[in-house]
N, C-alpha and C positions, 0 to 999 in steps of 0.2 A: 506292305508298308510303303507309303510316300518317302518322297527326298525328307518332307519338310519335319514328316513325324517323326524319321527316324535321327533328325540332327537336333529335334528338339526332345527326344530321350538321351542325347551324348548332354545336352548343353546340362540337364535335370540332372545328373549322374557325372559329376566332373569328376569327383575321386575315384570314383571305381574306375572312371575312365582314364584318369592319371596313370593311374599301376598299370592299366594293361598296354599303354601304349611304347614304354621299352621292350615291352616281354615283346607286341610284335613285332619288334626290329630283329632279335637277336633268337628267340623261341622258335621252335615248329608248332609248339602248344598254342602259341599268343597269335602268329602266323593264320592258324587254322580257324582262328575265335573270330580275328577280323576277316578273314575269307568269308563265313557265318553273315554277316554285317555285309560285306559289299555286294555278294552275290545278289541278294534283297534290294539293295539301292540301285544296282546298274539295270538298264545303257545313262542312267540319267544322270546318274552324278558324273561319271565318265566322260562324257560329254561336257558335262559345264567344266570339267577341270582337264578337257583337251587344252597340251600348250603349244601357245605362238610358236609360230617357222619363227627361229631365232638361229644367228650366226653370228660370228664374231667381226666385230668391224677391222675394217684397214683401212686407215684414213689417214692421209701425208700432208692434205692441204686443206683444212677444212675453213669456212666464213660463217660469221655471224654480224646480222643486221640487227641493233638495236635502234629501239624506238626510246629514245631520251625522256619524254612524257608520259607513254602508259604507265600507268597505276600510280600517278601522280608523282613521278620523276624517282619511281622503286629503282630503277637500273642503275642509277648515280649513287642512290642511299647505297647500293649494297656495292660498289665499287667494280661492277660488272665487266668493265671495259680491261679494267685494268687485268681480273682475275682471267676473263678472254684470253689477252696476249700471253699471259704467262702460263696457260696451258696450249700454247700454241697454236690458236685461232687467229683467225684474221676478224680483224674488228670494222664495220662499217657503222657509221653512226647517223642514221637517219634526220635531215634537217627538213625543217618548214616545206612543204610546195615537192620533194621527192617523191618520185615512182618509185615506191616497195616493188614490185615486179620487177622494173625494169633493173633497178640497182642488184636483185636476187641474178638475174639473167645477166647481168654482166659481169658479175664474182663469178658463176660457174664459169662462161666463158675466158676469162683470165686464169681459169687454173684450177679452180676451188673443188674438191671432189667429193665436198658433203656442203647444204646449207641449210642454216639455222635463222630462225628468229627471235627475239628479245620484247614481248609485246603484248600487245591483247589477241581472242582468239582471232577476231577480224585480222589482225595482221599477219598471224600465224597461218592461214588459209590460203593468203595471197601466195608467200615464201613456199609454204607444202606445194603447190599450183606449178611454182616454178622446179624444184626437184622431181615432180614427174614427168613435167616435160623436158625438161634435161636428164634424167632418168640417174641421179645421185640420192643419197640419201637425206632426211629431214632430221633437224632437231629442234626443240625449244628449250629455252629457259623461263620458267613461271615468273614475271615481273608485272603482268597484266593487274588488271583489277580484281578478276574471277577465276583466269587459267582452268576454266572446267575441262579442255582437252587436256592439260598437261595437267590435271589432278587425277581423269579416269586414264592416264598413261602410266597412272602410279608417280609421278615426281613430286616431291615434296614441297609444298608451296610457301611454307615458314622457311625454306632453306633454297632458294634458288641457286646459289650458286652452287649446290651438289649436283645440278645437271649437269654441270660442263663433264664431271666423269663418263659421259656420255661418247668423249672422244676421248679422255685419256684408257677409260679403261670402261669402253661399253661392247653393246650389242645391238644387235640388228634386227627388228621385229617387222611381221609383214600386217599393215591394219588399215581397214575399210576409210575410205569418204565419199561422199555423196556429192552431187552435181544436182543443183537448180538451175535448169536451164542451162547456161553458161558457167555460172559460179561455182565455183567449188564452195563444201562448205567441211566443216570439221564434225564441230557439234548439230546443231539444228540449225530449222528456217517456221519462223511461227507467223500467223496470217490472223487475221482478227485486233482481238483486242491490246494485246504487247505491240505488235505491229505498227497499229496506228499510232501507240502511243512513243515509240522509237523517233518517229517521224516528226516529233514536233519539237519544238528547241528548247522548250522546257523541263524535255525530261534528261538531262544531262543533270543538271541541277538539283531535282526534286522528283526521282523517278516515280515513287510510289504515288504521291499526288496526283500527277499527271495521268497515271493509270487507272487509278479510280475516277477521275473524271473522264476520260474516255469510255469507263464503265458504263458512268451515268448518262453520257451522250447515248452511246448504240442501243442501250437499255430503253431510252426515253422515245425514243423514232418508232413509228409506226412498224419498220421491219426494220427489228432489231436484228444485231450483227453485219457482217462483209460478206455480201454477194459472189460468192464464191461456189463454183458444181464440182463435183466427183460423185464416184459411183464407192459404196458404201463395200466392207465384205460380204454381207449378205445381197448384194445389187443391189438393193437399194439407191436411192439418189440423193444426197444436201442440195439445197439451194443455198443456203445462209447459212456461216458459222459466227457463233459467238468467239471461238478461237480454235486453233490448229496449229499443232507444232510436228513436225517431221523432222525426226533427228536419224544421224549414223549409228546408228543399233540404237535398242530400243534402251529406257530408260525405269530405271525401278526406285521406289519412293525410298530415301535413305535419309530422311529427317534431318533437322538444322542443322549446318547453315548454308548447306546448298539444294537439298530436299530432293535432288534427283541426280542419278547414280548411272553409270553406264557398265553392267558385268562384265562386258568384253568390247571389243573393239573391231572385230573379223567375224561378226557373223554371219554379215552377206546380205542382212537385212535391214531396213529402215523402220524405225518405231513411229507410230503414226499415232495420235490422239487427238481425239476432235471435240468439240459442244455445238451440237448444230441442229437446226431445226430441218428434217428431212422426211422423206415419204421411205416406209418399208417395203419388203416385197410383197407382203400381206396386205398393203395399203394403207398400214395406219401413220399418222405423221404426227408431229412434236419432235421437242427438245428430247437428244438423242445424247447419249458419251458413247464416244466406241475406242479403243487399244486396240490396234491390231500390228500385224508386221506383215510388209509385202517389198517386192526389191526395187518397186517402181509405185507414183502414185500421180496423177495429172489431173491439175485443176487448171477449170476454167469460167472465164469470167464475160460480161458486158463491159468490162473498165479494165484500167489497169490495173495487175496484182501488185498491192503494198506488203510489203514483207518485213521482216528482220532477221538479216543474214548473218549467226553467230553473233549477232548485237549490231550491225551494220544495218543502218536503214536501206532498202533499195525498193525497186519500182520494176517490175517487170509486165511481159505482154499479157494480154489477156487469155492466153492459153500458155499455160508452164508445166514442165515434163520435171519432178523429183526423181533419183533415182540412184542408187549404190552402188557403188563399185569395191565388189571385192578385195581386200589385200592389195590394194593397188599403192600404196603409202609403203616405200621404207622408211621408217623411221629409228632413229639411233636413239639412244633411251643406257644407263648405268648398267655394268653388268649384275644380274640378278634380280633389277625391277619387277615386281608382279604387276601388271595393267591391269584395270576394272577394278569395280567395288564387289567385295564379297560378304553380304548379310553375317553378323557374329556368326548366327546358329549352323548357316554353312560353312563356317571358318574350318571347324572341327573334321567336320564332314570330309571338306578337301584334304586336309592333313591324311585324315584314314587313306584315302585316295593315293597320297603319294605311300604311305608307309605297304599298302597292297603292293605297289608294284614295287619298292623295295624288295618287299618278302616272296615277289614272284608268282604269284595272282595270275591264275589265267584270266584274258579279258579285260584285264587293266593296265598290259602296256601301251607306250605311248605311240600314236602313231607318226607324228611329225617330228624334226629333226629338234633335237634339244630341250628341257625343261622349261 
């Protein structure tokens, strides 16, 4: 039996599955029923419900840099500054014309022994950038527009100010990011069609517009899409993508209104998907889709690469190296946060997951420190 069949026989069967799941906390009968059930699902569910290296934080001087503006001046509405100081953060308040970096690196250097951002994911990147090279921990609080990192970190984005229990009373998890070239990034880096259209000053205003007419440009031109080369997982070669997004782990379809989902955060991997017109290793060429995950991916080009970096437009060389970095992020997060999106059907599934090793399951303890 698959993960998928067997979580969509629990979702089919909720009451019967209601009763038995006290019996297996407390039965050797119920115990033995779900042992039945896991032994059939594992190493795979076991796997997807490995948890985060988590520890408890100790934090005595922590900073937070808000961005007054992102998500159209949310940090003010929600009285951020203020709720800051009275959990005992330090507040810096980002003005016009400031280096986010450099103001992140000189709170650490005065003292600060965690630092946080208040912002969009671009600026949240910048800040995470500077806690690894000063090697303290990261935090955010969701005030951006999207927060899709601090939504798949599990923080509540109708509640931002519940992140700050992050320092009153959190934990310490360890979670991937990825380096373009130089840049760090959190979420993705997409090349093509988003891409171009980040780049042009109309799409702040009217993003969907501006993207379908970017559509209709690259569509219209004799060699449609951005002149971009990589070597495919089958060897294969792209010359031209219609578009390409590379993100920190990969990303699974989770329906409106953000329609992609990231399961976990630490898997070492980079999600890669493309639309591109390429030759196979059989020889045959056309409009290709490919998903795949690799830890490293380098494109290259005749021009400069145009990107968008977590929503940040940028311009790189014409050869650029993507590439993950494992657990390389501490980041501080409430204590008892779950990170990543988990599908309903496998909601259940995981539950079984934790109630086995409850009941003492061989092969379903955990192997890293902490839940």
């Amino acid at each position: 039996m698959s993960v998928d069949t067997g979580a969509a026989v629990v979702v089919a069967k909720p009451a019967r599955w209601g009763r038995l799941l006290p019996v297996a906390i407390g039965m050797t009968a119920g115990a033995a029923l779900a042992a039945v059930f896991m032994r059939r699902q594992l190493p795979a569910l076991v796997e997807r419900a490995t948890p985060y290296v988590r520890r408890r934080s100790r934090i005595s001087n922590p900073a937070l840099i808000i961005n007054r503006w992102s998500g159209d001046g949310k940090a003010e509405r929600y009285g951020l500054a203020d709720a800051a100081r009275d959990a005992g953060i330090g507040v810096i308040m980002l003005e016009r014309g400031d280096d986010i970096t450099q103001l992140a690196r000189d709170a650490v250097d005065a003292g600060a022994d965690a630092i946080g951002a208040a912002g969009g994911d671009g600026s949240l990147g910048l800040v995470a950038g500077v806690a690894i090279e000063r090697d303290v921990p990261f935090f955010c609080v969701p005030v951006g527009t999207r927060n899709h990192f601090a939504l798949d970190l599990g923080l509540d984005r109708d509640k931002p100010l519940a992140a700050l229990d992050a320092i009153r009373n959190g934990e310490e998890i360890l979670v991937d990011y990825g380096h373009a070239g130089d840049r760090l990034f959190l979420n993705n880096v997409s090349f093509g069609i988003y891409a171009e259209a980040v780049h042009r000053d109309e799409y702040r205003e009217n993003k969907e517009h501006t993207i379908v007419e970017v559509m209709r440009e690259m569509c219209a031109g004799e060699d449609s899409g951005t002149a971009i080369r990589f070597t495919t997982p089958e060897g294969g070669h792209a010359e031209r993508t219609a578009m390409t997004l590379v993100s920190n782990n990969p990303y699974v379809f989770s329906g409106p209104p953000d329609h992609g989902r990231r399961r976990r955060l630490d898997t070492g991997m980079l999600g890669i998907s493309t639309a591109a017109e390429g030759t196979a290793v059989d020889g045959r060429t056309g409009a290709r889709v490919r998903h795949w995950q690799a830890d490293r991916l380098l494109l290259e080009s005749d021009e400069p690469i145009v990107a968008g970096l977590d929503g940040e437009a940028l311009t790189f060389g014409s050869t650029l190296e993507l590439v993950i970095r494992p657990r390389g992020l501490r980041v501080l997060v409430p204590a008892g946060t779950k990170p990543g999106y988990v599908p309903p059907r496998e909601a259940i599934a995981a539950e079984l997951v934790g109630l086995a090793r409850l009941a003492g399951i061989p092969g379903t303890d955990e192997t890293e420190t902490g839940g």
